[in-house]
LOVO-880205 format. One record per atom (N, C-alpha, C, CB): residue number from 1; atom name; x, y, z. Coordinates in steps of 0.001 Angstrom, whole numbers. Glycine has a CB too. Example, Ala and Ser with C-alpha at 12.3 -4.5 7.8 and 13.67 -1.06 7.14 Angstrom:
<pts>
> 1_N_13190_-5690_7800
> 1_CA_12300_-4500_7800
> 1_C_13200_-3300_7800
> 1_CB_11308_-4473_9046
> 2_N_12850_-2250_7080
> 2_CA_13670_-1060_7140
> 2_C_12900_30_7870
> 2_CB_14084_-598_5725
</pts>
This chain:
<pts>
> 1_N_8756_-23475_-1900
> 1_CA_9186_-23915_-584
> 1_C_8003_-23874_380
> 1_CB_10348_-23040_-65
> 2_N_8010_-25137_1071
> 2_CA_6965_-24871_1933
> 2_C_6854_-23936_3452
> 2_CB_6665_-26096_2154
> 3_N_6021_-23758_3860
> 3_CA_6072_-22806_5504
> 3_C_6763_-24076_6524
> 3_CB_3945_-22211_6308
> 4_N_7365_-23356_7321
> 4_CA_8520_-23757_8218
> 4_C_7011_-23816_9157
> 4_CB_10182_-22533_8612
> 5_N_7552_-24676_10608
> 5_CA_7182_-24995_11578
> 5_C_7627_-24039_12819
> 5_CB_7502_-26214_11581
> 6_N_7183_-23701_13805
> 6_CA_7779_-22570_15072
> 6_C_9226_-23282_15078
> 6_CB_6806_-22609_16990
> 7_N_9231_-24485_15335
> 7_CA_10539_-25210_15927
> 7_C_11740_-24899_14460
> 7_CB_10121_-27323_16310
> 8_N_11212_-25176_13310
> 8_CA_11892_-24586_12326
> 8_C_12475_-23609_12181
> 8_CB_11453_-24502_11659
> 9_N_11510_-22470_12261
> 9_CA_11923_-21587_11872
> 9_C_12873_-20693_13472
> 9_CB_10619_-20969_11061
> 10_N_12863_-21674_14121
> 10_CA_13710_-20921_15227
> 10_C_15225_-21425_15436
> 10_CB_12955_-21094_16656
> 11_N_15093_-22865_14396
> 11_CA_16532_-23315_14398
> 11_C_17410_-22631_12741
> 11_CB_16441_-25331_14490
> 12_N_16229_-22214_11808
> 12_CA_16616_-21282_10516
> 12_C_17023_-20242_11575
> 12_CB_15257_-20769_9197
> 13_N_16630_-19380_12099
> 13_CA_16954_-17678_12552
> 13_C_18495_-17988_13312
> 13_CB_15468_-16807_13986
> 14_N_18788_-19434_14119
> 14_CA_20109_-19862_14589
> 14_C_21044_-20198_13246
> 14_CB_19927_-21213_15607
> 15_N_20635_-20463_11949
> 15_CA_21559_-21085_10963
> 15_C_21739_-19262_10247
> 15_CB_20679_-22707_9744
> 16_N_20786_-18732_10190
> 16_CA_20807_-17364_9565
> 16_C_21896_-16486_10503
> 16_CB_19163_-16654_9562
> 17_N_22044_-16145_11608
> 17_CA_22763_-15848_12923
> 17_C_24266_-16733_12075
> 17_CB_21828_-16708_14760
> 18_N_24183_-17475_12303
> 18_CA_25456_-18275_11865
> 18_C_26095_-18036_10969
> 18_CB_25354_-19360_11624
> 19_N_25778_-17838_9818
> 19_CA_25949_-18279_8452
> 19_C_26282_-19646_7743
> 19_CB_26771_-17597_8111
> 20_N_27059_-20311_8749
> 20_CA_27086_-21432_8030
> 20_C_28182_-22535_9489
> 20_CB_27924_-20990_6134
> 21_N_27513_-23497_9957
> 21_CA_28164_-23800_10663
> 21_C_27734_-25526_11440
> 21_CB_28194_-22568_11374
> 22_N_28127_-25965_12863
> 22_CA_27867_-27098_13165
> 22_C_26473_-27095_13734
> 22_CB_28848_-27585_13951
> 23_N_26196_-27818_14523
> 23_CA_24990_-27935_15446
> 23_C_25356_-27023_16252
> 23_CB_24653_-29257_16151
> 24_N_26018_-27667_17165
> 24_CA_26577_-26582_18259
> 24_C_27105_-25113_18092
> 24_CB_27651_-27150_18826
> 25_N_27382_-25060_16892
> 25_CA_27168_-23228_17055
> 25_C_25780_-22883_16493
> 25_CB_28431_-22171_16012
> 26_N_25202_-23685_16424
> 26_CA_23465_-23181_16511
> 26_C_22785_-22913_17605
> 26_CB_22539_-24111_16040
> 27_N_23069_-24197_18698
> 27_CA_23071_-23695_20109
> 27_C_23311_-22913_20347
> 27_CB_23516_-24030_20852
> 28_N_24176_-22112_20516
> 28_CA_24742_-20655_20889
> 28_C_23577_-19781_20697
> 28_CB_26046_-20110_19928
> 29_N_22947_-19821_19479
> 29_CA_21796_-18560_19446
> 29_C_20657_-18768_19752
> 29_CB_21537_-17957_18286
> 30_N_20783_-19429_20983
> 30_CA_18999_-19998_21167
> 30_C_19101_-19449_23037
> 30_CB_18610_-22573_20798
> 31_N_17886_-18542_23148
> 31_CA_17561_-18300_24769
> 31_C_18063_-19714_25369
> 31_CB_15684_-17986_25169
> 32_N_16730_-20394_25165
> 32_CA_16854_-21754_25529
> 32_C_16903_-22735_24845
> 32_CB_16147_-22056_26136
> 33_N_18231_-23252_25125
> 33_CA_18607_-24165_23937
> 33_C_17898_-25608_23782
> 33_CB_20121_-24427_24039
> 34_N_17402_-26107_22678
> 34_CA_16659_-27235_22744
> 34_C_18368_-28492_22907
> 34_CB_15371_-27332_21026
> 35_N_17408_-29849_23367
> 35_CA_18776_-30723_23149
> 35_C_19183_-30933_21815
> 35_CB_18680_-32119_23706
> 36_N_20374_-31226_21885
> 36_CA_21350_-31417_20909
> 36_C_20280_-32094_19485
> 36_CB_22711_-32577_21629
> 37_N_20316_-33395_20060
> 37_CA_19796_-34600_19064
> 37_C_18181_-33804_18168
> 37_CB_19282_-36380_20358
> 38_N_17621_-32960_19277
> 38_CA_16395_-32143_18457
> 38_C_16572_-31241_17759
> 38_CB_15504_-31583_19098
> 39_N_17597_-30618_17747
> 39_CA_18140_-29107_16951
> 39_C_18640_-30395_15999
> 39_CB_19615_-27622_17861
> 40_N_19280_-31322_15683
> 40_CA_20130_-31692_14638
> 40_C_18939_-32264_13868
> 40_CB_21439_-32700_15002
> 41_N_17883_-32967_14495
> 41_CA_16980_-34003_13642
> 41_C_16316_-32652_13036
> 41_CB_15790_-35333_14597
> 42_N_15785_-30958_13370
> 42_CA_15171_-30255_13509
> 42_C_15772_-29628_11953
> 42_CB_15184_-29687_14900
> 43_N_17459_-29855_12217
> 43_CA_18058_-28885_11106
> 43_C_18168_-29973_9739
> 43_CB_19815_-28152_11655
> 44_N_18009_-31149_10035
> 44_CA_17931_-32060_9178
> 44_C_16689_-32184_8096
> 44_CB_18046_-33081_9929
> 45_N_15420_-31743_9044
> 45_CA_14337_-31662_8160
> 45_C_14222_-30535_7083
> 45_CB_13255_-31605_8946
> 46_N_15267_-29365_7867
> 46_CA_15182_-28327_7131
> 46_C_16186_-28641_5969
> 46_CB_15428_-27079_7932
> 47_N_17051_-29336_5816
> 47_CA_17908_-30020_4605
> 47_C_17019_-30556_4146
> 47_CB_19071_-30975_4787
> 48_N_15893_-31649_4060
> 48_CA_14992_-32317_3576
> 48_C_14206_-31227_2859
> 48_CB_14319_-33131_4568
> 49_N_13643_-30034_3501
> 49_CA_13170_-29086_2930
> 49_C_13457_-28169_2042
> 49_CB_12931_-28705_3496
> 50_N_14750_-28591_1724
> 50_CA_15551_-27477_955
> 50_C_16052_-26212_1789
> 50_CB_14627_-26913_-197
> 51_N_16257_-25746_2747
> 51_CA_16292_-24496_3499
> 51_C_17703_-24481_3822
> 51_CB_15319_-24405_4779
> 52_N_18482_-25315_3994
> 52_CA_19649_-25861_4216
> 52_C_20484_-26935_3501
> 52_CB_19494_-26184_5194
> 53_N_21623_-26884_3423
> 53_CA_22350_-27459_2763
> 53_C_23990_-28387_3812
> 53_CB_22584_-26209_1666
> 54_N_24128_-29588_3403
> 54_CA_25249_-29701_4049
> 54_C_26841_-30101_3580
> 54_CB_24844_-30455_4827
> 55_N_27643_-30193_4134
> 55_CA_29008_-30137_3982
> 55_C_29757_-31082_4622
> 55_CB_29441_-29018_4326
> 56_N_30029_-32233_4399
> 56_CA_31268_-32978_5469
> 56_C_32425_-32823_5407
> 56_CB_31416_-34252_5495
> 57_N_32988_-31916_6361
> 57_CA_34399_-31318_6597
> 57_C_35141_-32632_7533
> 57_CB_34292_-29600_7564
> 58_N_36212_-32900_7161
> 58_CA_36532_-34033_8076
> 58_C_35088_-35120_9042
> 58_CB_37554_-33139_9231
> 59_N_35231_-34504_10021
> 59_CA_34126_-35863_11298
> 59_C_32661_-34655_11181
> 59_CB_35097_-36121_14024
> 60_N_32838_-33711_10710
> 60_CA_32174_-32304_10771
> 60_C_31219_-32489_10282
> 60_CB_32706_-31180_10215
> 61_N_29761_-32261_10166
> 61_CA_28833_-31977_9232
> 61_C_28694_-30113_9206
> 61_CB_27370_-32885_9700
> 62_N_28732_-29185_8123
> 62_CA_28676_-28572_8492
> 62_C_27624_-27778_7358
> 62_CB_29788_-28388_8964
> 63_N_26278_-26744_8101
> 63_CA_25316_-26338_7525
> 63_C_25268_-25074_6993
> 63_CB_24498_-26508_8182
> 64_N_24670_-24841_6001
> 64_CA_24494_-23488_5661
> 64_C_22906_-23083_4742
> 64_CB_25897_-23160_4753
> 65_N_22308_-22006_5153
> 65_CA_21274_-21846_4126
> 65_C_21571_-21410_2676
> 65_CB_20400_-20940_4617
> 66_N_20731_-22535_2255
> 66_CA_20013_-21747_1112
> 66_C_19131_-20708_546
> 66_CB_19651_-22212_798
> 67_N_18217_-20122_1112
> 67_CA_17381_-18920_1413
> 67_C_18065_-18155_1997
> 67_CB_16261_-19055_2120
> 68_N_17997_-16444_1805
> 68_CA_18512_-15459_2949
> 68_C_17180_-15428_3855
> 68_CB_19026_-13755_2336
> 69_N_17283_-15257_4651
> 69_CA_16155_-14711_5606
> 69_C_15348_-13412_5340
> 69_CB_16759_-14479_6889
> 70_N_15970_-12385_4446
> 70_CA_14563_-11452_4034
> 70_C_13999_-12108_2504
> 70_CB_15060_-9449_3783
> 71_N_14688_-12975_2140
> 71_CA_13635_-14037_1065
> 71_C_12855_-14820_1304
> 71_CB_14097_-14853_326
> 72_N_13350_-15078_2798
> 72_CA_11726_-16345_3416
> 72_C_11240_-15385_3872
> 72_CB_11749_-17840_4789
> 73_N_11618_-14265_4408
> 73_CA_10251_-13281_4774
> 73_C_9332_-12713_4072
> 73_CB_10494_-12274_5287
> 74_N_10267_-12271_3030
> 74_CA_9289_-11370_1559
> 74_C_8205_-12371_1452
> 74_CB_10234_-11187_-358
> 75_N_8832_-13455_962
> 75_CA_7629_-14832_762
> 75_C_6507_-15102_1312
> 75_CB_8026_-15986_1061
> 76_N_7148_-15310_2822
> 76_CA_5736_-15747_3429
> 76_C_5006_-14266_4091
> 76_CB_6022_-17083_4821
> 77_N_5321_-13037_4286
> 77_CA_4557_-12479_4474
> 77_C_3911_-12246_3534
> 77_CB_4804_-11798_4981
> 78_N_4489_-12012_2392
> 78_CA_3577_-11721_1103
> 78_C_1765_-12735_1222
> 78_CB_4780_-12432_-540
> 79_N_2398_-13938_1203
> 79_CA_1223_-14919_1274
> 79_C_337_-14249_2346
> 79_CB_1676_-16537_1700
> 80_N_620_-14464_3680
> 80_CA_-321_-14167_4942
> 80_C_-864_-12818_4150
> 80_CB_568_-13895_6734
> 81_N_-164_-11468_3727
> 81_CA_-881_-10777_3116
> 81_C_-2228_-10694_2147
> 81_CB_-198_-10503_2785
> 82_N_-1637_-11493_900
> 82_CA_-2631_-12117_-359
> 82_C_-3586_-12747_666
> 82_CB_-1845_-13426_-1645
> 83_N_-3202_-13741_1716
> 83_CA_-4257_-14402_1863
> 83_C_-5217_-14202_2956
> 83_CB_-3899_-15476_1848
> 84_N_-4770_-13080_3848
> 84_CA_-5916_-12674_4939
> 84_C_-5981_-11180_4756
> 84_CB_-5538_-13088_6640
> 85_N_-5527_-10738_4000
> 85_CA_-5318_-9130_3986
> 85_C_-5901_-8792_2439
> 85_CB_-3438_-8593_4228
> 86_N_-6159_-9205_1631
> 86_CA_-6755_-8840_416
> 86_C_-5628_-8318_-682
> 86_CB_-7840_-7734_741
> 87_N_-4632_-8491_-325
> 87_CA_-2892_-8246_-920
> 87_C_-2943_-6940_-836
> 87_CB_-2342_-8745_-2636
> 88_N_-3202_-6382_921
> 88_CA_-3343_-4926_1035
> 88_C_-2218_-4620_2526
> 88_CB_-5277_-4462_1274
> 89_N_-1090_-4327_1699
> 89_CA_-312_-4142_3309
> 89_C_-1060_-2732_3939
> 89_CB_1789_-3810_3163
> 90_N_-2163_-1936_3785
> 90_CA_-2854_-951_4010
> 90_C_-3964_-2062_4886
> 90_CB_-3294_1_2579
> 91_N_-4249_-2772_4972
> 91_CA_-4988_-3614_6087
> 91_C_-4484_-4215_6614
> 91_CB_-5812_-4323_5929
> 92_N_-3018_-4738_6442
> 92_CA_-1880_-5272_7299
> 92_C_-2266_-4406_8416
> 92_CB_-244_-5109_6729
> 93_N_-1503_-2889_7844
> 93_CA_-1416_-2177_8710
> 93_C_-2514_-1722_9937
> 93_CB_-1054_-1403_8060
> 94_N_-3530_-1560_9272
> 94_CA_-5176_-1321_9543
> 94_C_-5299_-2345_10786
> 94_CB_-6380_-1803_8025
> 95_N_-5636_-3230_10436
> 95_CA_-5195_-4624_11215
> 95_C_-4583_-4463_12549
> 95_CB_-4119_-5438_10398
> 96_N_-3671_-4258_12858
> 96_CA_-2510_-3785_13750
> 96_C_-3062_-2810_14692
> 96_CB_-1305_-3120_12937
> 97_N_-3745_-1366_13936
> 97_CA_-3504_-780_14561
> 97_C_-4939_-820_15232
> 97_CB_-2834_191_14069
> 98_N_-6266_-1558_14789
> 98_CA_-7328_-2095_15320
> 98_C_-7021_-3008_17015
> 98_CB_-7849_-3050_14044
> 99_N_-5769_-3567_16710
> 99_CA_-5882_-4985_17574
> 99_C_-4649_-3975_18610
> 99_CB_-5248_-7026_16553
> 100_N_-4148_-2913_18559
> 100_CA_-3751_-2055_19337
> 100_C_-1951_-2630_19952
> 100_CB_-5067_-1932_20480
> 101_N_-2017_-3013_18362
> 101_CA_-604_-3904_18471
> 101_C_546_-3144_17554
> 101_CB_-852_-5648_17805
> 102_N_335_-1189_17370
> 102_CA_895_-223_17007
> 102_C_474_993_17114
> 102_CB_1122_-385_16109
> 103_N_1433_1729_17665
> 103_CA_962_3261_18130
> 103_C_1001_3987_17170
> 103_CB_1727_3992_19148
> 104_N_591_5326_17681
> 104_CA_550_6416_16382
> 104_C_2471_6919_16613
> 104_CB_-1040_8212_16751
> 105_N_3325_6646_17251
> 105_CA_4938_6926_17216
> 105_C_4926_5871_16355
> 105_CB_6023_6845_18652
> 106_N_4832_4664_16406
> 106_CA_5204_3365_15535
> 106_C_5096_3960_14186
> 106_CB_4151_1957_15722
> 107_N_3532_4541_13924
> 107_CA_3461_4692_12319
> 107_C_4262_5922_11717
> 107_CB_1890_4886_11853
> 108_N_4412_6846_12885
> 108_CA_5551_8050_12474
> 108_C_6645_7547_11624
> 108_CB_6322_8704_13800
> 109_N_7359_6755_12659
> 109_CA_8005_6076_12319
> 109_C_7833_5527_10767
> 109_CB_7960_5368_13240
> 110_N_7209_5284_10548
> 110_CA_7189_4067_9487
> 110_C_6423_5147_8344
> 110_CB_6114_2331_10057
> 111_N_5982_6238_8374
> 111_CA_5734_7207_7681
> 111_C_7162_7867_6995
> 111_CB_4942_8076_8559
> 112_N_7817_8462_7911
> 112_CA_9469_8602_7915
> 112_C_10414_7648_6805
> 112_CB_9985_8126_9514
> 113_N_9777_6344_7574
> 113_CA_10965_5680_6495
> 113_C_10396_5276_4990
> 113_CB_11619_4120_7196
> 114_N_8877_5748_5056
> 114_CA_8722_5419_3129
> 114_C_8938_7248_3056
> 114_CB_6450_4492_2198
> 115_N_8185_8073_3570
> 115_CA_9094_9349_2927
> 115_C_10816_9413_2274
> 115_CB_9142_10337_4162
> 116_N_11370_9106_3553
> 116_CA_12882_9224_3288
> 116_C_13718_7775_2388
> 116_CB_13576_9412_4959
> 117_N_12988_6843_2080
> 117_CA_13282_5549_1200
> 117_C_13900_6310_353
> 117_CB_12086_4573_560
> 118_N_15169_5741_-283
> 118_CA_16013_6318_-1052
> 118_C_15139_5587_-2447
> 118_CB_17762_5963_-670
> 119_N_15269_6267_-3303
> 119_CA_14387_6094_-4936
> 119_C_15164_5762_-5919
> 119_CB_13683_7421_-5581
</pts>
């Protein structure tokens, strides 16, 4: 599957929110909602892309994904990893905390939850 577009992947996170539904309850999960005709041509490409799938219920078109959303994530972070990080989520991290875009509470945090990860 290929990488989604910003505009994509913000009308996927409205179909993911959904689970499965019209245009207009895609609207619903958007700050600011794009127009109608751009969310539909938007969710259409993502059918073209495989990311979505559709349904004609009576006058209805109605959408649902194919991907869960922590499977397009595993995916593409994995890549950005392999491919700017050396397939080192230890320079992910490194990374982050260089560019001062995570505190030392953040990594507590995140120390905590691989300690306590159930095995």
């Amino acid at each position: 599957m290929e990488k989604l577009t910003q505009q994509e992947e913000e009308a996927m996170r409205a179909v993911w929110k959904t689970g499965s539904g019209n245009i207009k309850s895609f609207i619903e999960h958007f700050d600011e909602p794009p127009p109608y005709t751009t969310l539909a041509s938007t969710v259409k490409n993502l059918e073209k892309k495989g990311y979505v799938k559709s349904e004609l219920i009576g006058n209805t078109l109605l959408y649902a994904p194919t991907i869960e959303e922590a499977d397009y994530k595993q995916k593409f972070l994995g890549n950005v990893v392999k491919d700017y990080f050396a397939n080192s989520y230890k320079e992910l991290v490194s990374f982050f905390v260089e560019k001062d875009k995570i505190n030392a509470e953040e990594l507590r945090e995140l120390i905590d939850l691989i300690e306590n990860k159930p095995k």
